[in-house]
C-alpha positions as YAML, in Angstrom:
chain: A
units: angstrom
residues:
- id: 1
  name: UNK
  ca: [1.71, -56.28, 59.57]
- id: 2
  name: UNK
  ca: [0.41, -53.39, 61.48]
- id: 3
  name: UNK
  ca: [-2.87, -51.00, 60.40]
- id: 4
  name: UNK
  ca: [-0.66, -48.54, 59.46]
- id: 5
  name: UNK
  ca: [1.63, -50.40, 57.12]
- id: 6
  name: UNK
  ca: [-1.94, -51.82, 55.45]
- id: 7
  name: UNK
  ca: [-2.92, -48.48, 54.86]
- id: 8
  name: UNK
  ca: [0.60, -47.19, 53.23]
- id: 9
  name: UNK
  ca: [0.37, -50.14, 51.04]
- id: 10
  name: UNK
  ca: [-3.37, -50.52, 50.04]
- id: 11
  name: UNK
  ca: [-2.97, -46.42, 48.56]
- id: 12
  name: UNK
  ca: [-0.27, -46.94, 46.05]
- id: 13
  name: UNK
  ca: [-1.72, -50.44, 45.31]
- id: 14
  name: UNK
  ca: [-5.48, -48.77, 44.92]
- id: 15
  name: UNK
  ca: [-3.74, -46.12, 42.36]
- id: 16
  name: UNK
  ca: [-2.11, -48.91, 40.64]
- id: 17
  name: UNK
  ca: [-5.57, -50.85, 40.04]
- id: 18
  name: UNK
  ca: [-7.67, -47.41, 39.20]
- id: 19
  name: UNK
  ca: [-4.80, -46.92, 36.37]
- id: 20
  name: UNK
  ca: [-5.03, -50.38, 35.02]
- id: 21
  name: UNK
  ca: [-8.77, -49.92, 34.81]
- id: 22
  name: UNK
  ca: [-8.53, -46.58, 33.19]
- id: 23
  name: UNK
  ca: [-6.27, -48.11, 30.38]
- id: 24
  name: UNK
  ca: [-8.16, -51.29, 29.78]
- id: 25
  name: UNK
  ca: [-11.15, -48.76, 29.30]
- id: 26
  name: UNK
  ca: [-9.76, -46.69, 26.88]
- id: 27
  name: UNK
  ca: [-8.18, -49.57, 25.37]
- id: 28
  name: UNK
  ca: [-11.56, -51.18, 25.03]
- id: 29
  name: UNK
  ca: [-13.24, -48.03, 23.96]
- id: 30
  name: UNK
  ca: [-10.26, -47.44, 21.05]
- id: 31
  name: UNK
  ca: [-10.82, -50.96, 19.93]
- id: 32
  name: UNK
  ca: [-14.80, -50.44, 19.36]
- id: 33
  name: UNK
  ca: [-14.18, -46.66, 17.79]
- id: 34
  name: UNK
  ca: [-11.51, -48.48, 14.89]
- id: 35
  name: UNK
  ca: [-14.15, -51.47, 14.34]
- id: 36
  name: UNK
  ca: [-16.85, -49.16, 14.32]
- id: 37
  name: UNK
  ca: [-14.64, -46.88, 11.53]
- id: 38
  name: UNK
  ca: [-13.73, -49.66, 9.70]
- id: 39
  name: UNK
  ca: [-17.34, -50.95, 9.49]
- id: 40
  name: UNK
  ca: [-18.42, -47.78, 8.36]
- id: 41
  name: UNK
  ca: [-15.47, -47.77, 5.82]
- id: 42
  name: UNK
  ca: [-16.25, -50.87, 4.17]
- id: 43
  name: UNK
  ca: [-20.43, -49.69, 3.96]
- id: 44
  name: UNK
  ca: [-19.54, -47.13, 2.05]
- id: 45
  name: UNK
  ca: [-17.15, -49.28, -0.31]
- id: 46
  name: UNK
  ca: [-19.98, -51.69, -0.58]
- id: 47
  name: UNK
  ca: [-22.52, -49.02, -1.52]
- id: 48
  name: UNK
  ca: [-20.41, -47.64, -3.92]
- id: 49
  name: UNK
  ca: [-19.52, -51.00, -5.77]
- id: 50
  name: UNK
  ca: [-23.38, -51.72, -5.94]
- id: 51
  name: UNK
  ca: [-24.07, -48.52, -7.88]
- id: 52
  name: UNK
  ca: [-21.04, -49.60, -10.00]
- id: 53
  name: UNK
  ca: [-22.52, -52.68, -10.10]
- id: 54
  name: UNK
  ca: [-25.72, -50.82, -11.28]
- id: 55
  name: UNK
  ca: [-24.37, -48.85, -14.00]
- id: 56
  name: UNK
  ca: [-22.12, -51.74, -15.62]
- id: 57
  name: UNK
  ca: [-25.53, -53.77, -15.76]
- id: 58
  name: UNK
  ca: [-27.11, -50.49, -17.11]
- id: 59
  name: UNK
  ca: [-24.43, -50.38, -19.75]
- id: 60
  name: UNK
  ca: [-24.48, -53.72, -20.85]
- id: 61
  name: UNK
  ca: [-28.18, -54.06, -21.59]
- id: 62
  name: UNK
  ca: [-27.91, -50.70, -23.74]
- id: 63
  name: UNK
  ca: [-24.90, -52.43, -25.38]
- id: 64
  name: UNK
  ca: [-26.78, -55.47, -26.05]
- id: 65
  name: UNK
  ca: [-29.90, -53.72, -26.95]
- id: 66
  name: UNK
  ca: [-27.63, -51.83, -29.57]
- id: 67
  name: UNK
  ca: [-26.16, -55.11, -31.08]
- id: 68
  name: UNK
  ca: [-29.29, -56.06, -31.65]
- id: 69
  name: UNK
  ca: [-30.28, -53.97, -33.62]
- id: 70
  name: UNK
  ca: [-27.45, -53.35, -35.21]
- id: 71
  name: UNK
  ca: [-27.76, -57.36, -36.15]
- id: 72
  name: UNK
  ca: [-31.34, -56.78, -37.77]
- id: 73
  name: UNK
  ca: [-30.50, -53.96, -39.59]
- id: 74
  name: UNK
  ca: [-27.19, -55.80, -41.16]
- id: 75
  name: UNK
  ca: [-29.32, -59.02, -41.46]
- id: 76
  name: UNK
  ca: [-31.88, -56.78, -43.53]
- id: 77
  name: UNK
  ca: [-29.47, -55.86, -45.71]
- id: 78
  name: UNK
  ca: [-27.51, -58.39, -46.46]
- id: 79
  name: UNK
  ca: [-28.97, -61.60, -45.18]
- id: 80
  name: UNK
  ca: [-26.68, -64.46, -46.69]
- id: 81
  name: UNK
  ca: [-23.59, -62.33, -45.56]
- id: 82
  name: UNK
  ca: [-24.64, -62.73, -41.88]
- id: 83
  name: UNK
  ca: [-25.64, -65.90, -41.57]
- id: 84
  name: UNK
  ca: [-22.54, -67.15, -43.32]
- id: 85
  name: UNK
  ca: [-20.42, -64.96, -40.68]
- id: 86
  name: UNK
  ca: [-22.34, -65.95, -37.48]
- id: 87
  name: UNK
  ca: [-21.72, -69.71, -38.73]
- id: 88
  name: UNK
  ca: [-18.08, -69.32, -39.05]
- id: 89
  name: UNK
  ca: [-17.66, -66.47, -35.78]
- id: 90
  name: UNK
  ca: [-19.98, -69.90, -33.76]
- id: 91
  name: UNK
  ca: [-19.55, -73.13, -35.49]
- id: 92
  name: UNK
  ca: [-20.50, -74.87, -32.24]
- id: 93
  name: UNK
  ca: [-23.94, -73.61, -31.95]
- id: 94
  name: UNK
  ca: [-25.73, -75.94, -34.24]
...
C-alpha cells in the first residue's frame, strides 16, 4: 500500500468515524433530555398526589370531627337509642 492510497482511504474512513461520533452524541444527549423530562414529569405527579394526599387527610378529620359531634348530640338526646344501635351496627367490640 502506497502513501497515497493511505491517504485516499484514511479521509472517507475519518468522515465515517466523525459521523458515528456525532450520532452516538446526540443519541446520548436525546437519551438524558427524555430521562431528564420524564423525571421532571413524574415530580410534578408526585407533588400533586401529596397535596391530594393533603386535602383527603384534611377532609377526613373534618368528617370525623363532624361525626363526632353529631354522635354527642344524638347520644344527648336519646341515649338508650344509641347505645342500642352502636351494639347492633359493632357487636364485636365488646
Amino acid at each position: 500500500m502506497t502513501f497515497s492510497q493511505l491517504f485516499s482511504y484514511s479521509g472517507p474512513l475519518a468522515t465515517l468515524i466523525a459521523a458515528a461520533v456525532v450520532i452516538f452524541a446526540a443519541f446520548r444527549t436525546n437519551t438524558a433530555r427524555v430521562w431528564k423530562e420524564e423525571a421532571e414529569a413524574q415530580k410534578a405527579r408526585a407533588e400533586r398526589l401529596e397535596t391530594d394526599l393533603k386535602e383527603i387527610k384534611d377532609r377526613l378529620t373534618h368528617i370525623e370531627r363532624d361525626n363526632a359531634r353529631l354522635v354527642a348530640l344524638l347520644t344527648a338526646l336519646a341515649p338508650s337509642r344509641i347505645a342500642a344501635t352502636r351494639h347492633a351496627a359493632n357487636p364485636l367490640e365488646d
